[in-house]
C-alpha positions in Angstrom: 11.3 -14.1 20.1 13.3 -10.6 19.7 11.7 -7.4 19.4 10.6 -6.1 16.7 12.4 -3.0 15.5 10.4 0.1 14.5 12.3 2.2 11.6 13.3 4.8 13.8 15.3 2.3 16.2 17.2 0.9 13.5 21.1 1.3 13.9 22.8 4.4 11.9 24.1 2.3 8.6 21.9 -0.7 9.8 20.6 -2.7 6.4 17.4 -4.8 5.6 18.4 -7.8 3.9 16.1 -9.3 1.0 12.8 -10.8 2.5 12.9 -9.0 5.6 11.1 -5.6 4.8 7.7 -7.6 5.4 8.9 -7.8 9.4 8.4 -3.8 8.9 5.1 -2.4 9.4 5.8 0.8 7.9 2.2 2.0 7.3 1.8 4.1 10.2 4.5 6.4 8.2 1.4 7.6 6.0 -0.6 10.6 6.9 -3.5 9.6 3.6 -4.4 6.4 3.4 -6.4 4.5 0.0 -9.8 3.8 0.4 -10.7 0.6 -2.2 -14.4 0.4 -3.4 -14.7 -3.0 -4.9 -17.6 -2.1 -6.9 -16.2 0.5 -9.1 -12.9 -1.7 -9.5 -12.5 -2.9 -13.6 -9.2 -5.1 -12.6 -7.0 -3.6 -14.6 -4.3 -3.6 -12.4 -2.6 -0.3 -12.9 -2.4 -0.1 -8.8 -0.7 -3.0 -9.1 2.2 -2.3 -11.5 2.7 1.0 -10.2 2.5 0.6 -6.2 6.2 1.3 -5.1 5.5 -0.7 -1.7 3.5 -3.8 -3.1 0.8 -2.9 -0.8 -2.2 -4.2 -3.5 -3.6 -7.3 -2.6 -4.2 -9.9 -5.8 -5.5 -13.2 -6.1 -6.3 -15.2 -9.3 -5.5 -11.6 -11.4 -7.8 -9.5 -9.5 -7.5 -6.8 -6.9 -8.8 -8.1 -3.4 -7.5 -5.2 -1.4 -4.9 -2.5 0.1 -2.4 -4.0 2.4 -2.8 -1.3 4.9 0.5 -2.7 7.2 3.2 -1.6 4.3 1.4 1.0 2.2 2.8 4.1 3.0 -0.1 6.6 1.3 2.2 7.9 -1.6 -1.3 8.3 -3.7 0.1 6.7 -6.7 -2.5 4.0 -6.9 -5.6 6.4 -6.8 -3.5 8.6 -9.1 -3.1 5.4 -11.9 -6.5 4.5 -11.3 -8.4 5.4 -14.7 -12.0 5.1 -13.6 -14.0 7.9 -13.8 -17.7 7.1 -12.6 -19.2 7.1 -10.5 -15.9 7.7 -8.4 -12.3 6.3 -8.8 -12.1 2.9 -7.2 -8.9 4.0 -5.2 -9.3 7.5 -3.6 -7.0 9.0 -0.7 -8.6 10.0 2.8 -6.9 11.6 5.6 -5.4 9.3 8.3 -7.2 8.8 11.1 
């Protein structure tokens, strides 16, 4: 088995070839990280269409999570989120 290559060991020029991104665990890039509360969640899967880093869980056309290995804490998802009360069901902490 080879070593897995962080981002910042990657050759100068080097490429990622379709399908291989998910070798990359590119979350620890993130200095926020999404926080999902299931029970304000209505489904409606705006995280989903807008997540740059397909980082939101789904099964059977709900949200199940926050794939924390990949997402990168851009804030978009909490951003699209269009709940209101009693909280957003995606909101952005600091990194721990």
């Amino acid at each position: 088995m080879s070593k897995k290559l962080g981002w910042k060991e990657l050759p100068f020029g080097d490429s990622i070839k379709a399908g291989t991104a998910e070798q990359f665990e590119t979350g620890d890039w993130r200095s926020l990280k999404p926080i999902w509360y299931a029970d304000r969640c209505i489904h409606c899967m705006r995280c989903w269409i807008n997540c740059p880093d397909s980082s939101i869980e789904v099964k059977d056309g709900k949200m199940t999570g926050i794939d924390l290995k990949h997402c990168k804490g851009c804030g978009i998802c909490a951003f699209e989120c269009p709940v209101k009360k009693p909280g957003k069901a995606i909101t952005m902490e600091a990194e721990r």
